[in-house]
N, CA, C and O atoms as a CHARMM CRD file, in Angstrom:
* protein
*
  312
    1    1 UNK  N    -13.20800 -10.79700  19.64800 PROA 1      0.00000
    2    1 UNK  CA   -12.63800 -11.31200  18.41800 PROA 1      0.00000
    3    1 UNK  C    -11.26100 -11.89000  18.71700 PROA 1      0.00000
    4    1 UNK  O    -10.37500 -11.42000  19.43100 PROA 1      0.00000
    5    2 UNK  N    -11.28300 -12.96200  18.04400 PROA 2      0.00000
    6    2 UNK  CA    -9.96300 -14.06500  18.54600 PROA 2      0.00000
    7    2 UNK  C     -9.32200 -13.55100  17.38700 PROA 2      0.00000
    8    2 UNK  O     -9.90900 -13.27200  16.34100 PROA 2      0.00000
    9    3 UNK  N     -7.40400 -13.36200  17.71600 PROA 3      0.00000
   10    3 UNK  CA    -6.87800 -12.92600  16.56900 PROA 3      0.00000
   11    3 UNK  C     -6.31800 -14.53200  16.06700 PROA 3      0.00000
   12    3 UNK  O     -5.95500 -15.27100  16.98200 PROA 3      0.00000
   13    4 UNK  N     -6.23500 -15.15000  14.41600 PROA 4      0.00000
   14    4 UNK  CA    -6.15400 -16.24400  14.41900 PROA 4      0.00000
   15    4 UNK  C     -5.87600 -15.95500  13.05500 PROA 4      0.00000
   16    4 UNK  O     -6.65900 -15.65200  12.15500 PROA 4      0.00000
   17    5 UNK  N     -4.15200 -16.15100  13.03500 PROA 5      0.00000
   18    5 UNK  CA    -3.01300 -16.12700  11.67200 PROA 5      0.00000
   19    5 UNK  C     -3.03500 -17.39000  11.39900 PROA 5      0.00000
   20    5 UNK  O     -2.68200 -18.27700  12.17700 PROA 5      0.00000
   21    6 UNK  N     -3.67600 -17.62700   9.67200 PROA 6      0.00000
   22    6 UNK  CA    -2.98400 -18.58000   9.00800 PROA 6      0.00000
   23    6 UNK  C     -2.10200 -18.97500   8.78900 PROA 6      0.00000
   24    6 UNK  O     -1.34700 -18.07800   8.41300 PROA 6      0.00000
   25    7 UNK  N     -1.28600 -20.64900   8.78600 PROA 7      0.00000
   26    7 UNK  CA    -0.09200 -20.84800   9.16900 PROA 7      0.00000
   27    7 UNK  C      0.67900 -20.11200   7.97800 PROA 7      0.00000
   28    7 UNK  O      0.06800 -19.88300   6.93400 PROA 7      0.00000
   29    8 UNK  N      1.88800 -19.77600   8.11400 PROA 8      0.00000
   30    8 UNK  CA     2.23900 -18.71000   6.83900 PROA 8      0.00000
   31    8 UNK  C      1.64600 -17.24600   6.68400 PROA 8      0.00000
   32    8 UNK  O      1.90700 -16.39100   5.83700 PROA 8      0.00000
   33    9 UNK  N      1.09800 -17.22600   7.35700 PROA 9      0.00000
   34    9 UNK  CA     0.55400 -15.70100   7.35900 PROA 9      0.00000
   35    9 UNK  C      1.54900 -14.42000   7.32300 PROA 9      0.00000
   36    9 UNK  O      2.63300 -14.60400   7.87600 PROA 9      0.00000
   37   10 UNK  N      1.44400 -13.83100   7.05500 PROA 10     0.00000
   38   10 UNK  CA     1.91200 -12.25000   7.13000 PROA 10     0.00000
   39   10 UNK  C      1.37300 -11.98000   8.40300 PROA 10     0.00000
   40   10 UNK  O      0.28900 -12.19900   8.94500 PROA 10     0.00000
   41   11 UNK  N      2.90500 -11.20400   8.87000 PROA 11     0.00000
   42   11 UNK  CA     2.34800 -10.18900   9.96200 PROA 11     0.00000
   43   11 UNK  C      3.36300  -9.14900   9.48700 PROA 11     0.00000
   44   11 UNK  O      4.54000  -9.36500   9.19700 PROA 11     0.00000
   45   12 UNK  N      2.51600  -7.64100   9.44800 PROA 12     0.00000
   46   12 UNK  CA     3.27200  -6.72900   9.31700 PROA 12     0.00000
   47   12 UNK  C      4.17800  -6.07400  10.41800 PROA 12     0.00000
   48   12 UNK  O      3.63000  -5.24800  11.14700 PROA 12     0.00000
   49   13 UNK  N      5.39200  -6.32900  10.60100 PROA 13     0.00000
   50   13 UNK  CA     5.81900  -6.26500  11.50400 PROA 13     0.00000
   51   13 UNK  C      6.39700  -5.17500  11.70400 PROA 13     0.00000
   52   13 UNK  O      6.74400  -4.96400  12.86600 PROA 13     0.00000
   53   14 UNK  N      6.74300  -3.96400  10.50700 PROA 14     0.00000
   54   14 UNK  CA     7.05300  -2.58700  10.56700 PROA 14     0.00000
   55   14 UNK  C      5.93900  -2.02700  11.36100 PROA 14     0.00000
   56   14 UNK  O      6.15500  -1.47000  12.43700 PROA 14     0.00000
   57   15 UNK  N      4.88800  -2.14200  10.92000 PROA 15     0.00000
   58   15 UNK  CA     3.74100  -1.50200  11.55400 PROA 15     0.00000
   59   15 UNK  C      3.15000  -1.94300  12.65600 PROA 15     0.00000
   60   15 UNK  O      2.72000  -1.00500  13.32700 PROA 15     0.00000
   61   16 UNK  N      2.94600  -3.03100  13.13500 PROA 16     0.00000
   62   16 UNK  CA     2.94300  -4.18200  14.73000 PROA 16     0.00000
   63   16 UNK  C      4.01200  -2.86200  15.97500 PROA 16     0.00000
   64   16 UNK  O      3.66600  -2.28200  17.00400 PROA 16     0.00000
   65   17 UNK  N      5.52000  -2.86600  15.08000 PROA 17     0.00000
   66   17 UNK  CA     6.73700  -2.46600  16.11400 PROA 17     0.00000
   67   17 UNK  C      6.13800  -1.21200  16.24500 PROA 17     0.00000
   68   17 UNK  O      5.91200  -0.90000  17.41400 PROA 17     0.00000
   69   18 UNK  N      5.68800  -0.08900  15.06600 PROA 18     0.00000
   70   18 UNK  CA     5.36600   1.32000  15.40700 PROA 18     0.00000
   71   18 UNK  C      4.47300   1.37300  16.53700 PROA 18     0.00000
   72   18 UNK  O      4.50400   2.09300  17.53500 PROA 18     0.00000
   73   19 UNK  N      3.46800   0.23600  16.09300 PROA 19     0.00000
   74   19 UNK  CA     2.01400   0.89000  16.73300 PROA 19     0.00000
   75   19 UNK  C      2.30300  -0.00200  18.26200 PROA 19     0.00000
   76   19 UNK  O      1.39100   0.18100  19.06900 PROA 19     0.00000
   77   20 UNK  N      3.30600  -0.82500  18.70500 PROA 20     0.00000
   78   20 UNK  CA     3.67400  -1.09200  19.94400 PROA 20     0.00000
   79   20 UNK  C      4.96200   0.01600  20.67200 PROA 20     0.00000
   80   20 UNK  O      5.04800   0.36900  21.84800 PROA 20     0.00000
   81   21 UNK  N      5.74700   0.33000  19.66000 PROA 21     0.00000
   82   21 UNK  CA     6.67800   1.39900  20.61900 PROA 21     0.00000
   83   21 UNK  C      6.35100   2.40300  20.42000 PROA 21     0.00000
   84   21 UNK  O      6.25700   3.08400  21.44100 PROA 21     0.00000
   85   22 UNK  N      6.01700   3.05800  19.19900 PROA 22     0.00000
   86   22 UNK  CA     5.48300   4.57600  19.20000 PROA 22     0.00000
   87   22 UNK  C      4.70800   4.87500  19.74800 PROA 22     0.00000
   88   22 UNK  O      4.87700   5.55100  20.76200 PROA 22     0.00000
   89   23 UNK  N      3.14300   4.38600  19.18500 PROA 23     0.00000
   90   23 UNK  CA     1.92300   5.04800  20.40600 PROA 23     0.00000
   91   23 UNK  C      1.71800   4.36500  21.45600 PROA 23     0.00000
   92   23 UNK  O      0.87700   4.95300  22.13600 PROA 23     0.00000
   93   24 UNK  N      2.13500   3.20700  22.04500 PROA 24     0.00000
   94   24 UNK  CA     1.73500   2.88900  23.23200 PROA 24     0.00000
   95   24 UNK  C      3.13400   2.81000  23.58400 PROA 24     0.00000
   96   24 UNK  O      3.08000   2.23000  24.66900 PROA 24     0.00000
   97   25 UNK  N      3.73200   2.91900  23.46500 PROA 25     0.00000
   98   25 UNK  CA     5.42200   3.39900  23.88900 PROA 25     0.00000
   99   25 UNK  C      6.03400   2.72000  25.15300 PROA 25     0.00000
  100   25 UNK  O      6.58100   3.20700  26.14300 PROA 25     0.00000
  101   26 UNK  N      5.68100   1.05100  24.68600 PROA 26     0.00000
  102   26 UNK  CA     6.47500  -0.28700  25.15700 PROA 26     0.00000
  103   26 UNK  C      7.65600   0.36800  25.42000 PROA 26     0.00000
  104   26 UNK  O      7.81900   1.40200  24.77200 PROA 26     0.00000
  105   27 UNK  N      8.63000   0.01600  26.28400 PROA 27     0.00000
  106   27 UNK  CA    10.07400  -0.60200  25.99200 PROA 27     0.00000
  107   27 UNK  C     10.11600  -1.64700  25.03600 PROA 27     0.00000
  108   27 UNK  O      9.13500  -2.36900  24.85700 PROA 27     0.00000
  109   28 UNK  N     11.11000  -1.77500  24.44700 PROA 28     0.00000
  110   28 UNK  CA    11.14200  -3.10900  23.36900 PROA 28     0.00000
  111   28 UNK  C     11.34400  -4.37600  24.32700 PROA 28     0.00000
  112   28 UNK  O     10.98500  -5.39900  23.74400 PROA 28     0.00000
  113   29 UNK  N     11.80600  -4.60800  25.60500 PROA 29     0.00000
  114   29 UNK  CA    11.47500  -5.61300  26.20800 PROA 29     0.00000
  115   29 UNK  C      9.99600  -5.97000  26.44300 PROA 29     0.00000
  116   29 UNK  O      9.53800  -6.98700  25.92200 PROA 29     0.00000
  117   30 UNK  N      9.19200  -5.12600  27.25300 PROA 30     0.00000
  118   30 UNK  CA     8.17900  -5.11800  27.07600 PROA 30     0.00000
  119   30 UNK  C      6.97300  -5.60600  26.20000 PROA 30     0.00000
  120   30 UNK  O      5.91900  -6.15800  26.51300 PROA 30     0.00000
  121   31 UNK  N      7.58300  -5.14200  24.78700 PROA 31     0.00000
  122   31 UNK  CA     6.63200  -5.05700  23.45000 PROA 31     0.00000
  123   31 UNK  C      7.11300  -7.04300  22.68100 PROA 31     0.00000
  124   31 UNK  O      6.37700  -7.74300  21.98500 PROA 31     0.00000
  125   32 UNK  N      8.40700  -7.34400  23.13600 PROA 32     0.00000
  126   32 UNK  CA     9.02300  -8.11800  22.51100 PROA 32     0.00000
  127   32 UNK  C      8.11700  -9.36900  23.37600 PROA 32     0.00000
  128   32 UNK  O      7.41700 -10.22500  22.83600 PROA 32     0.00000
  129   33 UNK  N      8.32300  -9.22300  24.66500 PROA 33     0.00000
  130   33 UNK  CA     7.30400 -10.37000  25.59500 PROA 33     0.00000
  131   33 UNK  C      5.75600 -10.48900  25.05100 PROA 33     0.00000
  132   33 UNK  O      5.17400 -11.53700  24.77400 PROA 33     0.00000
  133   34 UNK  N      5.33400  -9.40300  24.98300 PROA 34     0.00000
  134   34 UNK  CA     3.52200 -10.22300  24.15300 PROA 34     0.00000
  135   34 UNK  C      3.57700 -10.67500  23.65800 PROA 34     0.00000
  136   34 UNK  O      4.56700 -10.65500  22.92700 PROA 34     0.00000
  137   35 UNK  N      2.45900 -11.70000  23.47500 PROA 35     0.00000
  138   35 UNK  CA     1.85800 -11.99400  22.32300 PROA 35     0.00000
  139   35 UNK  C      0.90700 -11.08800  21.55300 PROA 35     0.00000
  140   35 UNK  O      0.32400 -10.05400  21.87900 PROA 35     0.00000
  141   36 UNK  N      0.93600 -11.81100  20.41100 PROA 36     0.00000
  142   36 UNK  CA     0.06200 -10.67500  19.40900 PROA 36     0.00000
  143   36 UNK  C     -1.42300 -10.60800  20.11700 PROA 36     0.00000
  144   36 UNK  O     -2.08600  -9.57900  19.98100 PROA 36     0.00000
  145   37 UNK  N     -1.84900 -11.53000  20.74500 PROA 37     0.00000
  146   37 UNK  CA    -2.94000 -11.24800  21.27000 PROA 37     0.00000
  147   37 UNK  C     -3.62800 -10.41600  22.44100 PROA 37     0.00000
  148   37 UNK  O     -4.75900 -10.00200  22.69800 PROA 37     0.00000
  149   38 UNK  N     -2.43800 -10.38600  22.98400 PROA 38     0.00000
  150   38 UNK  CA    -2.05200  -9.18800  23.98000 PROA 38     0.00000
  151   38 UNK  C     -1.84600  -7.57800  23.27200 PROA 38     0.00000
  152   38 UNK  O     -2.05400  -6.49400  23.81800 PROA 38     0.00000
  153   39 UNK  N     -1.46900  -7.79700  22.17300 PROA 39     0.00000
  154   39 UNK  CA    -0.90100  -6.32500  21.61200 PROA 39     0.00000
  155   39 UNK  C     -2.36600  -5.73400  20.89000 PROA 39     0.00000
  156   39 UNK  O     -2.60500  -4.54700  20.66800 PROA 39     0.00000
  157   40 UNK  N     -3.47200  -7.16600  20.52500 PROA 40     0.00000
  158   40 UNK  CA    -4.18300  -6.51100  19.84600 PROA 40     0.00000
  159   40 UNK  C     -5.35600  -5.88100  20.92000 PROA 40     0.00000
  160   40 UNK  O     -6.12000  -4.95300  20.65400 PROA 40     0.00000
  161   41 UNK  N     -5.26400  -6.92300  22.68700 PROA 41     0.00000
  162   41 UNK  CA    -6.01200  -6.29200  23.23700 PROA 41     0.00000
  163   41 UNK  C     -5.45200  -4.33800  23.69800 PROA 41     0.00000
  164   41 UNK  O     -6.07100  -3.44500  24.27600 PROA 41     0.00000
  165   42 UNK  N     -4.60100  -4.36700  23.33100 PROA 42     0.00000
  166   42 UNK  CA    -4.06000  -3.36100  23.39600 PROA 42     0.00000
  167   42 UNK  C     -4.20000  -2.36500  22.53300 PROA 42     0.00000
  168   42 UNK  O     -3.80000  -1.20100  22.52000 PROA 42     0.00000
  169   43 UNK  N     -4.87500  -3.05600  21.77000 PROA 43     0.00000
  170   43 UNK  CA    -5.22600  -1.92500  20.14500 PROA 43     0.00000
  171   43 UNK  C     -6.85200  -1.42000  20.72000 PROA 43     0.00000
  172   43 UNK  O     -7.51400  -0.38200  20.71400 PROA 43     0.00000
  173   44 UNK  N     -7.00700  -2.80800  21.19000 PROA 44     0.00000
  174   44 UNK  CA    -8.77100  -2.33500  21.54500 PROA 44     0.00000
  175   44 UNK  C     -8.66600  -1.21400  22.48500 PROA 44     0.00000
  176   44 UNK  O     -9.38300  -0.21300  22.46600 PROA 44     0.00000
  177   45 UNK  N     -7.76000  -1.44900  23.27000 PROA 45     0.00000
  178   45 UNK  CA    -7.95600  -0.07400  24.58700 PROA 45     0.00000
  179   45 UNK  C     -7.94600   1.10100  23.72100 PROA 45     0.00000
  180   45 UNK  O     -8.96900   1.78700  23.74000 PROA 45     0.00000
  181   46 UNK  N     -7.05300   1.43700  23.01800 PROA 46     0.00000
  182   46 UNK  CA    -6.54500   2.74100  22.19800 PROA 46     0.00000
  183   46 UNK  C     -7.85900   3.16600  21.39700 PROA 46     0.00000
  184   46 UNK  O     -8.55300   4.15300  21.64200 PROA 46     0.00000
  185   47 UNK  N     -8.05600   2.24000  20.40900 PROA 47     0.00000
  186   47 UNK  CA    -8.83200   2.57600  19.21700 PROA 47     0.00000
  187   47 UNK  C    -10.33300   1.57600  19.13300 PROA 47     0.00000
  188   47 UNK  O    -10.79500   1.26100  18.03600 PROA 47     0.00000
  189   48 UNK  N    -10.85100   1.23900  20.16700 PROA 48     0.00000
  190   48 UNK  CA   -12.13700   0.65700  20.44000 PROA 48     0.00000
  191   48 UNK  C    -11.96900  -0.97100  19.61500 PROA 48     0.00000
  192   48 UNK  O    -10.93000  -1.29200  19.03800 PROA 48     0.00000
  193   49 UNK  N    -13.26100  -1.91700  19.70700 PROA 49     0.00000
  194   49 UNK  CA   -13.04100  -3.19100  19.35300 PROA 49     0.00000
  195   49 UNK  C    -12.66600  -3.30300  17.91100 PROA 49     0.00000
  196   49 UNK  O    -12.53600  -2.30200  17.20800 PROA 49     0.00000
  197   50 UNK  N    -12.53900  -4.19700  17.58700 PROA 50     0.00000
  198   50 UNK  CA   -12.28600  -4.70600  16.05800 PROA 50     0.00000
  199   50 UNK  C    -13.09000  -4.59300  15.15700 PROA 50     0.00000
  200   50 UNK  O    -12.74300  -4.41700  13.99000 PROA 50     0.00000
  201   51 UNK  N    -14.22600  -4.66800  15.51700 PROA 51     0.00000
  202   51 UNK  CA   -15.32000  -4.29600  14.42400 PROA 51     0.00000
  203   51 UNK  C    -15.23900  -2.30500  14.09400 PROA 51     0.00000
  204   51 UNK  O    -15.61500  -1.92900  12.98400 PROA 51     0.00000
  205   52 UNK  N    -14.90300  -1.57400  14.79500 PROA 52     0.00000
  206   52 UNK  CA   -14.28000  -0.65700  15.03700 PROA 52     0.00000
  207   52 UNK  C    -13.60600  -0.39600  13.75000 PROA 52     0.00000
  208   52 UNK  O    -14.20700   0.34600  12.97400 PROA 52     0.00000
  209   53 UNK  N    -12.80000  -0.73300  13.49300 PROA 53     0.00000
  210   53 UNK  CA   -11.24900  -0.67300  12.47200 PROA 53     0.00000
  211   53 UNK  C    -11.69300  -0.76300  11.16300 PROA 53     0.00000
  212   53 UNK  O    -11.32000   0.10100  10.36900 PROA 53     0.00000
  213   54 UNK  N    -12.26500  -1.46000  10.87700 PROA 54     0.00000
  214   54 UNK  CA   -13.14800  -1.60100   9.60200 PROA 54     0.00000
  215   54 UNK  C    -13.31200  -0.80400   8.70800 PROA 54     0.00000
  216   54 UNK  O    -13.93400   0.19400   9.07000 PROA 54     0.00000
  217   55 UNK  N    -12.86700  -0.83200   7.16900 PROA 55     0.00000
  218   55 UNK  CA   -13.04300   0.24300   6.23900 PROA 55     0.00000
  219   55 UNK  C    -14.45700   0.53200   6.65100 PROA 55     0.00000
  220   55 UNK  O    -14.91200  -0.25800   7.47800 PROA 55     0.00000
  221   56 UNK  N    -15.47700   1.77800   6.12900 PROA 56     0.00000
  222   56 UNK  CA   -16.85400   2.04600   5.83900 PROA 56     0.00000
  223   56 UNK  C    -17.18100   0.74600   4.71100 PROA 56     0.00000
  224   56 UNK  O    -16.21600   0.38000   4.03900 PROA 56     0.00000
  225   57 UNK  N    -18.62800  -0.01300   4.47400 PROA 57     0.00000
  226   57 UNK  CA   -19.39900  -0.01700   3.63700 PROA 57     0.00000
  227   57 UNK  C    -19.50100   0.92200   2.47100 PROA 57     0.00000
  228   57 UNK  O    -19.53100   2.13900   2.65400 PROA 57     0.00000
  229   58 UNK  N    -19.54600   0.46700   1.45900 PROA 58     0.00000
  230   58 UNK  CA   -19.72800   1.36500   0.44700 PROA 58     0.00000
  231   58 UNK  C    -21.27600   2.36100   0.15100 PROA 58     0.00000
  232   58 UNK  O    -21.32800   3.34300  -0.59100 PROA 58     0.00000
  233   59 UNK  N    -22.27300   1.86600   0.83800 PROA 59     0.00000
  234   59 UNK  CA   -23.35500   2.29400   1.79900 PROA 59     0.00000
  235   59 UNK  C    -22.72700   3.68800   2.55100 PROA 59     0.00000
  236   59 UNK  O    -22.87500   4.87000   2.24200 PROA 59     0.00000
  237   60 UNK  N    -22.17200   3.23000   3.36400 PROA 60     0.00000
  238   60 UNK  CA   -21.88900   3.93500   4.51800 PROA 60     0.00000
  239   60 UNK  C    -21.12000   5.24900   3.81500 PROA 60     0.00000
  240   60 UNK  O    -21.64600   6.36100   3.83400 PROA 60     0.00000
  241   61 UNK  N    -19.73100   4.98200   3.15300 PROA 61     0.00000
  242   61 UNK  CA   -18.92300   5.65300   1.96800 PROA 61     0.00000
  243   61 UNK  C    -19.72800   6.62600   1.42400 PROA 61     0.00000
  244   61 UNK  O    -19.39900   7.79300   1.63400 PROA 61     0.00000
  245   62 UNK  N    -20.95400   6.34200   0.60900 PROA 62     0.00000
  246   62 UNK  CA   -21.69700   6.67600  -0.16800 PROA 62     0.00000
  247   62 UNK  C    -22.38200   7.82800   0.72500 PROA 62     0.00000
  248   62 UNK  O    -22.62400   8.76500  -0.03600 PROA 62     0.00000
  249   63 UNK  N    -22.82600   8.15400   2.15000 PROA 63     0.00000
  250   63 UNK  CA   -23.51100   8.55600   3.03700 PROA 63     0.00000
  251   63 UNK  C    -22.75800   9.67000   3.14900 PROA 63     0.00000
  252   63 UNK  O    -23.01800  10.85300   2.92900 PROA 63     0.00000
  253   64 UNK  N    -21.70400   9.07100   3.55600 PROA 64     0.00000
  254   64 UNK  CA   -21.07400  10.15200   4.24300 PROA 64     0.00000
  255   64 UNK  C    -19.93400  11.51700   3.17000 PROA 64     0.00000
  256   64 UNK  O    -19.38300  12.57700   3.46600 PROA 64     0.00000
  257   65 UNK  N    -20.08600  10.48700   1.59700 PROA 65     0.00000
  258   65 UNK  CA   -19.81500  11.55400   0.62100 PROA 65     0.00000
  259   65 UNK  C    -21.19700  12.06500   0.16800 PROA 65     0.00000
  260   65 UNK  O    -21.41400  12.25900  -1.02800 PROA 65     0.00000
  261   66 UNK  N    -21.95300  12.24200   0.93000 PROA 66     0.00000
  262   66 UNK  CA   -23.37500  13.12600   0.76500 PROA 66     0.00000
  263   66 UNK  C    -23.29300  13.73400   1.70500 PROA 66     0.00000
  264   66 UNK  O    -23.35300  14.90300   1.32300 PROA 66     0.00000
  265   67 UNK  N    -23.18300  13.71400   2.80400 PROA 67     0.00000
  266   67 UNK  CA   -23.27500  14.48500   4.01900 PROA 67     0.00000
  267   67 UNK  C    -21.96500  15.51000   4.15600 PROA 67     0.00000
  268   67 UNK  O    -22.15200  16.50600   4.85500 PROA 67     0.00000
  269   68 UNK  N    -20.91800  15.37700   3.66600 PROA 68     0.00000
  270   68 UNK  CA   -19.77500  16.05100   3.56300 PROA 68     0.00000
  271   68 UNK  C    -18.77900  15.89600   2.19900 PROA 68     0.00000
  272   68 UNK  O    -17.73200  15.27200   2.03100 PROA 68     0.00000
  273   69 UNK  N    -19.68300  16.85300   1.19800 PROA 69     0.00000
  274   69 UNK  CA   -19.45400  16.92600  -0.17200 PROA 69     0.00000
  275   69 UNK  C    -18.13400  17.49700  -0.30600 PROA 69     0.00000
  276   69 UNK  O    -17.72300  18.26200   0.56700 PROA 69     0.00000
  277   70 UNK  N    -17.21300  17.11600  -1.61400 PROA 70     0.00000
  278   70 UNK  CA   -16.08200  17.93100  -2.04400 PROA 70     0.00000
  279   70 UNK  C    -16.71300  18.88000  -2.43100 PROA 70     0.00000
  280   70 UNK  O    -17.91900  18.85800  -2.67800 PROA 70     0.00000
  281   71 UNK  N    -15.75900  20.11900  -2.56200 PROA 71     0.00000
  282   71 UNK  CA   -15.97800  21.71900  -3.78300 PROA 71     0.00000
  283   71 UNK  C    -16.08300  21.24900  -4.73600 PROA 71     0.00000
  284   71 UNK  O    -15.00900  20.80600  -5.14400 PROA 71     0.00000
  285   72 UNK  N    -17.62800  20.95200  -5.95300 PROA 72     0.00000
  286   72 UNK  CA   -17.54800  20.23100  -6.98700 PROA 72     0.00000
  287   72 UNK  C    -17.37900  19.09800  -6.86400 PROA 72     0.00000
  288   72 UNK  O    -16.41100  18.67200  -7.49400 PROA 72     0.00000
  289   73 UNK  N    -17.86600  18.46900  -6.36100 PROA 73     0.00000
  290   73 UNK  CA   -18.25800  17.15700  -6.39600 PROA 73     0.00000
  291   73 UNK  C    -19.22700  16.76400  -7.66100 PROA 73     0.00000
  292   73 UNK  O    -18.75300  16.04800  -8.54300 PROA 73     0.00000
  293   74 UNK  N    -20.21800  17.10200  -7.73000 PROA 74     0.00000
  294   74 UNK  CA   -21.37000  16.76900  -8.73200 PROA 74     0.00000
  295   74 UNK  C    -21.01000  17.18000 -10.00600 PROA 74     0.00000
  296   74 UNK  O    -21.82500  17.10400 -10.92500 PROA 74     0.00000
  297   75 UNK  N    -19.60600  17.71400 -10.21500 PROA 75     0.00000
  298   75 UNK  CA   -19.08800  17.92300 -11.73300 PROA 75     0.00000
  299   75 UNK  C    -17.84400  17.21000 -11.76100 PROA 75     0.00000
  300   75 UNK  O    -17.54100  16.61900 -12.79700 PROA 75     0.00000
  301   76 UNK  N    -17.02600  17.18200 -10.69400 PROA 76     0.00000
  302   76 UNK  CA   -16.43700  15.60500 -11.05400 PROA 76     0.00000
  303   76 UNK  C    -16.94400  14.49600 -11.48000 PROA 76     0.00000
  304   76 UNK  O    -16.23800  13.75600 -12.16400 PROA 76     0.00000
  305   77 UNK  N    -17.99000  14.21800 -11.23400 PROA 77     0.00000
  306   77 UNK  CA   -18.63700  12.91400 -11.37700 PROA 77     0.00000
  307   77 UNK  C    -19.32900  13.04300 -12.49800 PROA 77     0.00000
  308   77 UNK  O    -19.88700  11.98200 -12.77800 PROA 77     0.00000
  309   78 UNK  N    -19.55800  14.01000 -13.36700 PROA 78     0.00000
  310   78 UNK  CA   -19.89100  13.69200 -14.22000 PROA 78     0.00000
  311   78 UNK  C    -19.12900  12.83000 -15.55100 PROA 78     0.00000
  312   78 UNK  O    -19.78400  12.53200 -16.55000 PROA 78     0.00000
């Protein structure tokens, strides 16, 4: 997956700097030289590909609040 910002785009850059100096714990020289496309292959090492990252399906959502119910679940919802 090609990362590919619309011109004007947002980049969150509070969260870009954490998740480059905190958990992969660049020097800020280091972190400051990539490109974002470099940082995101860098996301893939950590936390697997991009399709990866992805909220659940509401399918999927739906599954897995069956398979691992709240206390009372089925009377909340009513």
């Amino acid at each position: 997956m090609k990362l590919k910002l619309p011109k004007g785009a947002f980049v969150p850059w509070q969260e870009v700097m954490a998740f480059g100096l905190g958990v992969l714990r660049l020097s800020s020289d280091t972190f400051w030289a990539m490109t974002l496309r470099e940082l995101e292959a860098a996301a893939s090492g950590v936390f697997g590909p991009p399709s990866l990252w992805a909220a659940p399906t509401r399918r999927e959502f739906t599954a897995l609040m069956k398979a691992y119910p709240d206390a009372n679940y089925e009377e909340k919802m009513k």
